[in-house]
C-alpha distance (Angstrom), angle and dihedral (degrees) to the residues before:
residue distance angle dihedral
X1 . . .
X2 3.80 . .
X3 3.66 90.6 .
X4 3.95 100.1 42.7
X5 4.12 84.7 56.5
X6 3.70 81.6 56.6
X7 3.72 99.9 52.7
X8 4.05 85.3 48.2
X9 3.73 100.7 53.6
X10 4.50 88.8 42.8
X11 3.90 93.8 51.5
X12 4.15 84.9 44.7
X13 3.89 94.3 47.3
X14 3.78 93.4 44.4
X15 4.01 85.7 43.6
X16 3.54 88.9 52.6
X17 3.83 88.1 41.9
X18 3.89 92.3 56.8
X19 3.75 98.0 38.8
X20 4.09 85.9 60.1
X21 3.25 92.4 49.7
X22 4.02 98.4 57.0
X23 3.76 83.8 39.2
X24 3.67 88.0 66.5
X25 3.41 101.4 50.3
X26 3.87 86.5 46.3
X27 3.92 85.7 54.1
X28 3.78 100.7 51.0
X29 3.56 87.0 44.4
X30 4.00 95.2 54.8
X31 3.62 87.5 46.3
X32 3.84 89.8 57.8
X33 3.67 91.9 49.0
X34 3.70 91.7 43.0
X35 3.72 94.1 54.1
X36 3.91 91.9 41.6
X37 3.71 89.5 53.5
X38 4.15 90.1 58.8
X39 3.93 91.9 46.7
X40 3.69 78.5 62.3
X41 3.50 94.7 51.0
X42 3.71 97.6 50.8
X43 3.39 96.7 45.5
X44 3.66 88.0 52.8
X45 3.49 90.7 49.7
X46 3.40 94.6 49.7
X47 3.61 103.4 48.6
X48 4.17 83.0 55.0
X49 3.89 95.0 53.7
X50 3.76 94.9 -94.4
């Protein structure tokens, strides 16, 4: 028993270990997007006197 609880908490940890690390390449790219989308906006804003 003590050794099946094991089992389940590793494959959670190294679940929540992978999910984290996808999640931070989905971050940085967001931010990228994010930051592309407001050069956009300024140079909109610009070009219209803003």
């Amino acid at each position: 028993m003590h050794h099946m609880i094991q089992k389940i908490v590793i494959v959670l940890l190294s679940s929540v270990f992978l999910l984290s690390i996808a999640g931070c390449s989905t971050m940085k790219g967001l931010g990228q997007d994010i930051k592309k989308g407001g050069q956009h906006l300024e140079n909109a804003a610009e070009s219209h006197g803003g």
